[in-house]
Residue frames as qw, qx, qy, qz and C-alpha x, y, z in Angstrom:
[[0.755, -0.250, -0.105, -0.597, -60.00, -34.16, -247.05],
 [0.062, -0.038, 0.984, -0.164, -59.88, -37.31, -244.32],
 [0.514, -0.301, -0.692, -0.409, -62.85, -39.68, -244.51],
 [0.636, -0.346, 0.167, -0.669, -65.15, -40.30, -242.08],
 [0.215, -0.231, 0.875, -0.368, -65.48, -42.90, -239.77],
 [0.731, -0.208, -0.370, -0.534, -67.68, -45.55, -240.34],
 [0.175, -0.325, 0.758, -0.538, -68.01, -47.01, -236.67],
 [0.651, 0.036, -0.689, -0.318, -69.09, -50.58, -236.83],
 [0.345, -0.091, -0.771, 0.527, -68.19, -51.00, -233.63],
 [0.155, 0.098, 0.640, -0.746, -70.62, -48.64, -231.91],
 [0.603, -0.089, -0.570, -0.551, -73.41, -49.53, -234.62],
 [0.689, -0.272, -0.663, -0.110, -73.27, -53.25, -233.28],
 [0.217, -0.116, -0.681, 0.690, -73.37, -52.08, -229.29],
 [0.463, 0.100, -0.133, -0.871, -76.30, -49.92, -230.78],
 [0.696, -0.012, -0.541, -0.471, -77.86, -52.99, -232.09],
 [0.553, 0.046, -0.831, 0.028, -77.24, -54.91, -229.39],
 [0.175, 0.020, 0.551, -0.816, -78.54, -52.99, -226.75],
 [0.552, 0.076, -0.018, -0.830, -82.04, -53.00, -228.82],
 [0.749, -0.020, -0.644, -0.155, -81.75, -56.98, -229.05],
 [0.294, 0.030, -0.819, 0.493, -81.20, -56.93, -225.31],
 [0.345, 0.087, 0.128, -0.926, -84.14, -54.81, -224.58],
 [0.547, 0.221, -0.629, -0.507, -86.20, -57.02, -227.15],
 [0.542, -0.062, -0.821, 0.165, -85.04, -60.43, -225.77],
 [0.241, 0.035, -0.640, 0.729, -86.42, -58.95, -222.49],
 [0.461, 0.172, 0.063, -0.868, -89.60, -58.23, -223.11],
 [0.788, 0.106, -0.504, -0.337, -90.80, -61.51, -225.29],
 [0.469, 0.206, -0.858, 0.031, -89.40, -63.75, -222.60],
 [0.249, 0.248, 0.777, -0.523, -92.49, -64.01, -220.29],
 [0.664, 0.340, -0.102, -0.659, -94.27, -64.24, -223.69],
 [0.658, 0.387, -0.631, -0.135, -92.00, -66.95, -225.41],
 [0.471, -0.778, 0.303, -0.284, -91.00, -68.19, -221.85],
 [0.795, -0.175, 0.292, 0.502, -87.52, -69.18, -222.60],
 [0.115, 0.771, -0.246, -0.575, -84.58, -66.81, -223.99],
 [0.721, 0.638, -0.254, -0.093, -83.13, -67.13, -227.91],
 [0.564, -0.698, 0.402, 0.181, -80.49, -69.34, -228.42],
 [0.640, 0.659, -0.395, 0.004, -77.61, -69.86, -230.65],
 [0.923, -0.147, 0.305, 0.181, -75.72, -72.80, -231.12],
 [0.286, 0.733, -0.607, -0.111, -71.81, -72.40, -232.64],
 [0.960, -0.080, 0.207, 0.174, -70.00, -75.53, -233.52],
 [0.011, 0.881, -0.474, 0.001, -66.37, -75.19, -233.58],
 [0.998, -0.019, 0.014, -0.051, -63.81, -77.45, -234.94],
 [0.541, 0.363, -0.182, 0.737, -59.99, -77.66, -234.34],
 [0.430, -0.676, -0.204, 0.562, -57.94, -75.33, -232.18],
 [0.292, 0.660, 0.297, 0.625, -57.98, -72.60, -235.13],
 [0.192, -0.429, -0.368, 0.802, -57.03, -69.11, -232.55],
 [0.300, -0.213, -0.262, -0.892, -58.82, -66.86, -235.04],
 [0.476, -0.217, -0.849, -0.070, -61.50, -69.58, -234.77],
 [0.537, -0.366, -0.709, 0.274, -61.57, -69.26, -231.38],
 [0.070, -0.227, -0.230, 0.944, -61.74, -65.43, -230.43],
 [0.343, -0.192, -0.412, -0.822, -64.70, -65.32, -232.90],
 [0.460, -0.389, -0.792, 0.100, -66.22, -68.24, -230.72],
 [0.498, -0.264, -0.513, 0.647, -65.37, -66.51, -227.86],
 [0.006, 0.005, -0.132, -0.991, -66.81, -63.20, -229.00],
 [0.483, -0.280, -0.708, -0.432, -70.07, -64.83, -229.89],
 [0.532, -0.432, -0.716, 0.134, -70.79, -66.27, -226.65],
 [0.240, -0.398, -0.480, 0.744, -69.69, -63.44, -224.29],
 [0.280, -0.054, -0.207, -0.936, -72.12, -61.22, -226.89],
 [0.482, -0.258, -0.702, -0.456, -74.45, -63.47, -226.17],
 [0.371, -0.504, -0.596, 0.503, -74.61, -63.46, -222.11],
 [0.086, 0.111, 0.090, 0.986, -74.98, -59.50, -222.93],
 [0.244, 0.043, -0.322, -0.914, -77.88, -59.80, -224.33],
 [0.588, -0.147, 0.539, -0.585, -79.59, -62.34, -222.75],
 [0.828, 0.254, -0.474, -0.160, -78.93, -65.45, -225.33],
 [0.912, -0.195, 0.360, -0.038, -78.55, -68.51, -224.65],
 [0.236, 0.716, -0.602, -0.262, -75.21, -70.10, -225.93],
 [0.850, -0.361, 0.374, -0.085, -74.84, -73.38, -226.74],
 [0.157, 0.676, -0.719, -0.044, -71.14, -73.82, -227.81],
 [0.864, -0.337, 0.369, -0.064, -69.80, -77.07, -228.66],
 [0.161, 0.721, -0.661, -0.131, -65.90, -77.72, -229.56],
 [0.980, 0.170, 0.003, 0.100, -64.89, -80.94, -231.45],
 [0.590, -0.631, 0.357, 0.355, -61.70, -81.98, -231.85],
 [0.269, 0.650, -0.347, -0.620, -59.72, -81.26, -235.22],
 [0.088, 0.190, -0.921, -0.327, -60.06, -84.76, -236.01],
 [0.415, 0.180, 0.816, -0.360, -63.64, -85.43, -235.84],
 [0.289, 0.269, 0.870, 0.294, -66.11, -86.61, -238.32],
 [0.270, -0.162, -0.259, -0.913, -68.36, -85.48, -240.92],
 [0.571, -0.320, -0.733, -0.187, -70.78, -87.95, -239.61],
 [0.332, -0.499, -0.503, 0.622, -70.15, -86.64, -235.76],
 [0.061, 0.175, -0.073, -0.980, -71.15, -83.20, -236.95],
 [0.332, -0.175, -0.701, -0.607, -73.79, -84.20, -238.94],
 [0.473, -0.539, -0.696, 0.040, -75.44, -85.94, -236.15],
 [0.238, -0.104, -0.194, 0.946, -74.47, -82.62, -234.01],
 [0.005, 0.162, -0.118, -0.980, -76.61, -80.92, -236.14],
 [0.344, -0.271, -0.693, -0.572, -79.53, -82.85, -236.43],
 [0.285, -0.460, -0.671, 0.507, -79.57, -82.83, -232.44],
 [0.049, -0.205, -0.241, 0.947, -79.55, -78.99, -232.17],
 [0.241, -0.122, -0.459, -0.846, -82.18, -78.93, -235.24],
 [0.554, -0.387, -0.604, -0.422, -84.44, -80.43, -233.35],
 [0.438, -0.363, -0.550, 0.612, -83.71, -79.17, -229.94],
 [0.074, 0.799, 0.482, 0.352, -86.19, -76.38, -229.29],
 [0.479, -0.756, -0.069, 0.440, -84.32, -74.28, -227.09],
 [0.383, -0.318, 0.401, 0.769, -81.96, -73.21, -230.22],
 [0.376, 0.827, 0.200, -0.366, -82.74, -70.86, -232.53],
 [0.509, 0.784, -0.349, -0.062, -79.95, -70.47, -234.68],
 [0.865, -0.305, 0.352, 0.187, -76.88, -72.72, -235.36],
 [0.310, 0.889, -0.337, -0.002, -73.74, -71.50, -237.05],
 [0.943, -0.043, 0.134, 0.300, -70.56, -73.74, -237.93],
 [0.144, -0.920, 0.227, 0.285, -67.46, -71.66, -237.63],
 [0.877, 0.286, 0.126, 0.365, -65.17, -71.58, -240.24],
 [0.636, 0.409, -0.623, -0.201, -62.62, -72.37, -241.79],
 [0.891, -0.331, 0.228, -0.212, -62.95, -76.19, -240.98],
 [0.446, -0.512, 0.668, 0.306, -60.46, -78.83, -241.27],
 [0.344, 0.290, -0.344, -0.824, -59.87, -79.82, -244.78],
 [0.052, -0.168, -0.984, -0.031, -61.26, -83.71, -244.44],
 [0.339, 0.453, 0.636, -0.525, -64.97, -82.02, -243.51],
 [0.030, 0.469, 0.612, 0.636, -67.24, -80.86, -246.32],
 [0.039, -0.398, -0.648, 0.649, -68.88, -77.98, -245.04],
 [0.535, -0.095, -0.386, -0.745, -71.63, -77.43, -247.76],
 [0.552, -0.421, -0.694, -0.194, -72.76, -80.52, -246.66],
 [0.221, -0.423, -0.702, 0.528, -73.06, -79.39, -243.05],
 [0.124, 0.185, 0.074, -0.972, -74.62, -76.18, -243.94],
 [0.423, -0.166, -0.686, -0.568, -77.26, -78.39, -245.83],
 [0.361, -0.364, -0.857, -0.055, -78.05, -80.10, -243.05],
 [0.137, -0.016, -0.210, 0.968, -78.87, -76.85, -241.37],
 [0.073, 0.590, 0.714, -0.369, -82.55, -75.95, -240.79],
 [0.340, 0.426, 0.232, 0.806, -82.90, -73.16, -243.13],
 [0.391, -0.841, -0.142, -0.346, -85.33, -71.35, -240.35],
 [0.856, -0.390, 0.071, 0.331, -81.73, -72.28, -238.14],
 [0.754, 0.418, 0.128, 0.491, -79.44, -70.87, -240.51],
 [0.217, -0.874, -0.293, 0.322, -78.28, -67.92, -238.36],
 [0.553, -0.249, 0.422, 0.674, -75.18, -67.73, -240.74],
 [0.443, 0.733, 0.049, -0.514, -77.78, -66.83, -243.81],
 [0.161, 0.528, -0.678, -0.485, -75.93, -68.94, -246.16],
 [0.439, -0.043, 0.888, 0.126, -78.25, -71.58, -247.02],
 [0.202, 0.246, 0.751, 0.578, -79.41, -72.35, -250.53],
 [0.155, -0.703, -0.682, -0.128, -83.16, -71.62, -249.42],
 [0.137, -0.896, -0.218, 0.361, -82.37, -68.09, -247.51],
 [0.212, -0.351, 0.430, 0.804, -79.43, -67.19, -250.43],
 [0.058, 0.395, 0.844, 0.358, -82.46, -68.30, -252.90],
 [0.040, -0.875, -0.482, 0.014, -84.80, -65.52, -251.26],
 [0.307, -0.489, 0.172, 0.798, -81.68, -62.99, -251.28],
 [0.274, -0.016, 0.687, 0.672, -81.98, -63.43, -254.99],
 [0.202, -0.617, -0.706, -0.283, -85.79, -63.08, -255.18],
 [0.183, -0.421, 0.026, -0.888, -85.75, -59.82, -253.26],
 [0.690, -0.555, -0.448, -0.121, -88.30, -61.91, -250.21],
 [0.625, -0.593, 0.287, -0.419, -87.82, -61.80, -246.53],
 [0.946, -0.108, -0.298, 0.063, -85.40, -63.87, -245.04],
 [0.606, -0.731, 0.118, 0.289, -82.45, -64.57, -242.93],
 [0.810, 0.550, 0.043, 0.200, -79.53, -63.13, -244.55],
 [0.712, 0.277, -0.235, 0.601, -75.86, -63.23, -244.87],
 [0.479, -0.830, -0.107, 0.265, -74.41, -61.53, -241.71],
 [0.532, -0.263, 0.271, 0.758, -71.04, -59.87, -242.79],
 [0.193, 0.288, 0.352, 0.869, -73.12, -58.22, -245.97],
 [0.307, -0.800, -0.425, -0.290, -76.40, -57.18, -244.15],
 [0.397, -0.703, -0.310, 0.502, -74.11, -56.18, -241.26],
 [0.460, 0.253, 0.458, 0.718, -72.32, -54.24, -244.53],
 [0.028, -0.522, -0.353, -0.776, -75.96, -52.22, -245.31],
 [0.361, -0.837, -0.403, 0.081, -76.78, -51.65, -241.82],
 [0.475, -0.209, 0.075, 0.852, -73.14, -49.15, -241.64],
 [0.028, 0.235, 0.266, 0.935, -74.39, -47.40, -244.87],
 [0.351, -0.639, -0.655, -0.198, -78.24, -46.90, -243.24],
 [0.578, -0.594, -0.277, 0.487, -76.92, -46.16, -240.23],
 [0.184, -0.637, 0.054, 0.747, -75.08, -42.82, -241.80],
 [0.397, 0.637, 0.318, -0.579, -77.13, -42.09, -244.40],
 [0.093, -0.402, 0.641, 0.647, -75.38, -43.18, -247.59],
 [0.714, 0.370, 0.043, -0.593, -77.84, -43.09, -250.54],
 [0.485, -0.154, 0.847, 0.152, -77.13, -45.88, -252.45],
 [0.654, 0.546, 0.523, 0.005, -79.74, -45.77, -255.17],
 [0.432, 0.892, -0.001, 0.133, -78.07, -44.79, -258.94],
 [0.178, -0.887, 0.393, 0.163, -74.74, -45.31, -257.58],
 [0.836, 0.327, -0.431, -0.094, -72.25, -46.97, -259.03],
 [0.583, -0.708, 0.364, -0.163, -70.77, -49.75, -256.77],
 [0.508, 0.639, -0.574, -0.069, -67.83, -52.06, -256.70],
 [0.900, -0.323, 0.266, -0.121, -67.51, -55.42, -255.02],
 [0.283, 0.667, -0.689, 0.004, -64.08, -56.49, -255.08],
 [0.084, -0.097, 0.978, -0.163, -64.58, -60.52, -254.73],
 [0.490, 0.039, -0.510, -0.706, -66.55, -62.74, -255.40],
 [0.150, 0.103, -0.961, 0.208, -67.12, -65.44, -252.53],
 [0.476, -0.497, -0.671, -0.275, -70.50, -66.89, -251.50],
 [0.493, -0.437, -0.526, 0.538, -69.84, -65.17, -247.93],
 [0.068, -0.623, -0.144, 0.766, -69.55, -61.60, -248.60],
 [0.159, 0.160, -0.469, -0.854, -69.18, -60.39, -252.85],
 [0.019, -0.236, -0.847, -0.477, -71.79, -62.26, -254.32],
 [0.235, -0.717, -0.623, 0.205, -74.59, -61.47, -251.33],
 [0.217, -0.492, -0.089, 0.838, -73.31, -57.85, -250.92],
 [0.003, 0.029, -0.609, -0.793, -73.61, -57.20, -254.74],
 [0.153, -0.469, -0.844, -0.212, -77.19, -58.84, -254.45],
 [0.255, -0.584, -0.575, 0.513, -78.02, -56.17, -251.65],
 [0.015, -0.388, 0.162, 0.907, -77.00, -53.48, -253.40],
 [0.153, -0.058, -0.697, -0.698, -78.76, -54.12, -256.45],
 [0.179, -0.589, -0.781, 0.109, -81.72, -54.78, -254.24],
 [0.211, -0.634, -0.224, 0.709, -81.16, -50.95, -252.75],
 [0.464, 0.868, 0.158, 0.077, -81.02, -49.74, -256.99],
 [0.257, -0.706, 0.490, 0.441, -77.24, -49.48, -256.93],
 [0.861, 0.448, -0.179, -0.159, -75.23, -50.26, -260.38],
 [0.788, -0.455, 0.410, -0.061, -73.11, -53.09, -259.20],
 [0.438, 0.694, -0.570, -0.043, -69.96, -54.17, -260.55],
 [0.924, -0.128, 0.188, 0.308, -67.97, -58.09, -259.58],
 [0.396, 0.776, -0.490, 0.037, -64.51, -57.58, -259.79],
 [0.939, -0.301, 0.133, -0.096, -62.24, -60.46, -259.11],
 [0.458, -0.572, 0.499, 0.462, -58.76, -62.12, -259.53],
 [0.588, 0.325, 0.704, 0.232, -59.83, -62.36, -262.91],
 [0.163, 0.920, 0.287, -0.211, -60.22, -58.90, -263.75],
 [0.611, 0.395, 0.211, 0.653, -58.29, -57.06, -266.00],
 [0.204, 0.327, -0.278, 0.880, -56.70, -53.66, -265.00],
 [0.375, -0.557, -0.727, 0.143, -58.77, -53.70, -261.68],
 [0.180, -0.477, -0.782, 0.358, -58.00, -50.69, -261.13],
 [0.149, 0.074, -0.172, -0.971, -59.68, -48.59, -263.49],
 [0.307, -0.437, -0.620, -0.574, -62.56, -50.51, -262.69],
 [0.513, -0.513, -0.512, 0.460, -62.29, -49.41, -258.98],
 [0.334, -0.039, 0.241, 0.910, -61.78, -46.17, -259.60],
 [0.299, -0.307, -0.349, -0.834, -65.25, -45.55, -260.76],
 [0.513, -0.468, -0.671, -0.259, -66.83, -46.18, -257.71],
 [0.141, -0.636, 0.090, -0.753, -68.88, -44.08, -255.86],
 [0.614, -0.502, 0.459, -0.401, -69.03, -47.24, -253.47],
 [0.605, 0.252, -0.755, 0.012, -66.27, -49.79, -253.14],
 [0.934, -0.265, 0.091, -0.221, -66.56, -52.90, -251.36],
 [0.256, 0.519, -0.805, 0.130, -62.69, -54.75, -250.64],
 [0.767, -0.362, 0.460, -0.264, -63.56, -58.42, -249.51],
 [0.673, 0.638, -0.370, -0.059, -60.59, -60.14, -250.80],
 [0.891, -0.417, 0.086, 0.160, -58.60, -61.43, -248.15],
 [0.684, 0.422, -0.035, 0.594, -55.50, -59.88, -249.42],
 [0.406, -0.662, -0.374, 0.507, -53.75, -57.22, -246.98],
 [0.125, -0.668, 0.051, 0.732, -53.81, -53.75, -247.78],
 [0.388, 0.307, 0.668, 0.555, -54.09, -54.88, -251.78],
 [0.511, 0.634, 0.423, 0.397, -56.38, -51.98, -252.25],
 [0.419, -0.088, 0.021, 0.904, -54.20, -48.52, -252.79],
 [0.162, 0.631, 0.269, -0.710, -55.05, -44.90, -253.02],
 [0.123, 0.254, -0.719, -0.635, -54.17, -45.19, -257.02],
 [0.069, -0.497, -0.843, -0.192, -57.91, -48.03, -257.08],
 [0.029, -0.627, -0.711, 0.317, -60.07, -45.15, -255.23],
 [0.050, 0.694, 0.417, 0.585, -62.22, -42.58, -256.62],
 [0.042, 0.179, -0.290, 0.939, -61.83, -38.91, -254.95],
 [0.496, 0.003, 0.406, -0.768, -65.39, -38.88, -252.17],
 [0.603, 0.056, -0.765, -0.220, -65.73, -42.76, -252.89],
 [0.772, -0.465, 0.343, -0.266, -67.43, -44.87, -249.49],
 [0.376, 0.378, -0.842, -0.084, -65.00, -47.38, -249.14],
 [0.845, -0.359, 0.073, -0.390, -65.87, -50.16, -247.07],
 [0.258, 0.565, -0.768, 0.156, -63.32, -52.78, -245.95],
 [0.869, -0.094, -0.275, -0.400, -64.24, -56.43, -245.32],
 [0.729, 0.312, -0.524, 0.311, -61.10, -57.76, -245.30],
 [0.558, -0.756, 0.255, -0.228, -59.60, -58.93, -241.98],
 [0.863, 0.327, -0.304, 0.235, -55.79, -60.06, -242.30],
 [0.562, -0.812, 0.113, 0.110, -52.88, -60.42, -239.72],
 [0.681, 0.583, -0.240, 0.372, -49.83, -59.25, -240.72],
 [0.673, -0.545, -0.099, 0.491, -46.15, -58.74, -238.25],
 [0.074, -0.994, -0.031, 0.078, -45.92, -55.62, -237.35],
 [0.605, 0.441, -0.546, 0.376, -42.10, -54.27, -237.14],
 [0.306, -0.602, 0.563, -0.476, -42.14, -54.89, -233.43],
 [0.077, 0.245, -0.966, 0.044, -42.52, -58.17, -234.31],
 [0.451, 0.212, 0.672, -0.548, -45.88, -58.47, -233.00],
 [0.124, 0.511, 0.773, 0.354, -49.43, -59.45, -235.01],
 [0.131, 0.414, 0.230, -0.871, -51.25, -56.73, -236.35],
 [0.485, 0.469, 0.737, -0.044, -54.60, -56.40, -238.00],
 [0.089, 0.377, -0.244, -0.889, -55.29, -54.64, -241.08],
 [0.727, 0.446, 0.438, -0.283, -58.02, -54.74, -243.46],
 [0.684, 0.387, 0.430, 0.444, -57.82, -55.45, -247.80],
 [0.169, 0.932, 0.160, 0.279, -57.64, -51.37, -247.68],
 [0.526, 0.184, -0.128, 0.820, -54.12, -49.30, -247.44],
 [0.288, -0.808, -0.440, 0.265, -56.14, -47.53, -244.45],
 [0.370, -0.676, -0.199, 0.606, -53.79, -44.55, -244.22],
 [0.257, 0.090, 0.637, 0.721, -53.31, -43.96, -248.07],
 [0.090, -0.534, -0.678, -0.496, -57.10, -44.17, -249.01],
 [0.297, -0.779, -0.505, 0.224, -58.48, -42.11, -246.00],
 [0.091, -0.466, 0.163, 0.865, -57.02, -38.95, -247.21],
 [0.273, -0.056, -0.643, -0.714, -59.40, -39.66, -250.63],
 [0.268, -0.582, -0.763, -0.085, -62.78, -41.62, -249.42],
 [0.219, -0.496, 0.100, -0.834, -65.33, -39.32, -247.69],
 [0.817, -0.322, 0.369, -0.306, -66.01, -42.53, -245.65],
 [0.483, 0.407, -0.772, 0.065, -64.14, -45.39, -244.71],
 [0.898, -0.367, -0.210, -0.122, -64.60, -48.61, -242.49],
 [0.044, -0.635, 0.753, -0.167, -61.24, -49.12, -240.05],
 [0.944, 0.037, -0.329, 0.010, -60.11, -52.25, -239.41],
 [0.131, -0.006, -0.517, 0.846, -60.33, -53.16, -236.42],
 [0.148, 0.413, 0.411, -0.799, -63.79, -51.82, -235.23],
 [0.409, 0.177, -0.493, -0.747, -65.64, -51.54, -239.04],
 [0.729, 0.148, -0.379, -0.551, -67.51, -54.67, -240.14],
 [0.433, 0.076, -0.896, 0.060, -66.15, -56.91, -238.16],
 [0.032, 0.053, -0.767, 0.639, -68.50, -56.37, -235.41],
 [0.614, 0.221, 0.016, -0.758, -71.09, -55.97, -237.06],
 [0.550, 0.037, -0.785, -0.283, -70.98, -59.39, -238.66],
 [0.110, -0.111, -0.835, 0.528, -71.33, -60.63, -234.66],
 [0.403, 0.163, 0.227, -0.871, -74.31, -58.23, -234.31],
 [0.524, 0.238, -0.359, -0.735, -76.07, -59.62, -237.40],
 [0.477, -0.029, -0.856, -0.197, -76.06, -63.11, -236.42],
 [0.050, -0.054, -0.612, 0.788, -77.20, -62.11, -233.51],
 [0.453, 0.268, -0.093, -0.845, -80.37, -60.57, -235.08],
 [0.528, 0.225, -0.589, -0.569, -80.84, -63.46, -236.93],
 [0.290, -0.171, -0.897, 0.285, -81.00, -65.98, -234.04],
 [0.165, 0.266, 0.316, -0.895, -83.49, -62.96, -232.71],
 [0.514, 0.333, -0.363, -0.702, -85.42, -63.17, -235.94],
 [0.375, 0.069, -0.920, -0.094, -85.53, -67.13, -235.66],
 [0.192, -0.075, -0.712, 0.672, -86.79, -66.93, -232.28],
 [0.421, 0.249, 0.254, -0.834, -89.76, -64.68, -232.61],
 [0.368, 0.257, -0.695, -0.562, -90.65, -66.74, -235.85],
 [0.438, -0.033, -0.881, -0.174, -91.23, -70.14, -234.16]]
């Protein structure tokens, strides 16, 4: 048996056509388009292709971008004040600080000072607070872009048993929360776990957002397990070059899973989509 594709990539080109469509219609209602503010700090190159992704998804679709790059030495206080402009600059809907920042910033505090109806990221207190509470709100882009994959090709989800490998406020904790919203039984596994993987193994949906390359093996996955693969890690190739791979031993496990996320093209594009949505979702709101 090879798994199936789970194609993140044409999902979010799906989704983004219908947010271009959308944004095109409401703007001789709203008259002005959505817009989404990124703040970027340092000359980070990941960093900067995500930027760079962002925005040119955003001329797609008729957003408004309003990028603005600091230098790798600049204040918490010059951010701060950043962000109290945009919050109060009606033309932006959403406003998203790209990380990882340098380490002199604190970037809880900047995510506090975030607007929580702004928060296009989905990671403040007040919209992770209605995750928890099962409400409406804006939420975490990497795990909602997560359950829009399984939606998207029907994977039931109630009564199953799932596995979230990590545990970080960005992807495990929110993911875990989704599921368990959907009636899945949800496992946390972490670097703390004991024999990890007989507790990977029993799931009928695993979740790898560890940041660790290839870490999980065909020996962690259950025979017609969904795997999913968060993880997004560059490793040198043997031509010497950079190559991407995800926390999953892609070519191992995809002879076992009956679905699998590549990497590449899986979840990472969907996270883009989802903040999208959420600057969409801000927008109609106000």
């Amino acid at each position: 048996m090879v798994a199936k594709i789970l194609d993140g990539k044409s999902l979010a080109q799906k989704i983004q056509l219908e947010l271009q469509s959308q944004i095109h219609q409401q703007i001789p209602q709203k008259k002005r388009p959505p817009g989404l503010a990124v703040l970027m700090v340092g000359d980070n190159p990941a960093s900067a292709v995500y930027v760079r992704n962002k925005e040119k998804s955003c001329q797609k679709i008729g957003m408004v971008s309003f990028s603005r790059h600091f230098p790798a030495n600049a204040t918490q206080e010059e951010l701060e004040n950043a962000i109290n402009e945009l919050n109060n600059d009606d033309r932006v809907d959403g406003i998203l600080v790209q990380l990882p920042l340098p380490p002199h910033l604190d970037s809880v505090g900047l995510l506090l000072k975030i607007l929580p109806e702004k928060d296009a990221d989905g990671l403040h207190p007040y919209n992770l607070g209605k995750l928890v509470r099962g409400e409406m709100g804006l939420r975490s882009c990497t795990p909602a872009g997560v359950m829009e994959i399984l939606k998207e090709y029907n994977i039931d989800i109630a009564g199953k048993k799932a596995v979230v490998v990590g545990r970080s406020i960005l992807v495990g904790k929110p993911i875990a929360l989704m599921l368990l919203e959907k009636n899945a039984t949800v496992t946390i596994a972490h670097s703390r776990t004991k024999d990890l993987a007989q507790i990977t193994r029993q799931a009928d949906i695993l979740i790898a957002a560890v940041g660790k390359p290839e870490m999980i093996s065909a020996e962690m996955v259950k025979p017609s397990a969904v795997v999913i693969d968060v993880g997004i890690n560059r490793i040198e190739a043997e031509n010497g070059k950079g190559k991407l791979v995800g926390d999953v031993a892609y070519e191992e496990v995809q002879d076992i899973a009956s679905y699998i996320t590549p990497v590449p093209g899986g979840v990472g594009p969907m996270t883009v989509a989802m903040l999208l949505q959420n600057t969409y979702l801000s927008y109609l709101s106000c």
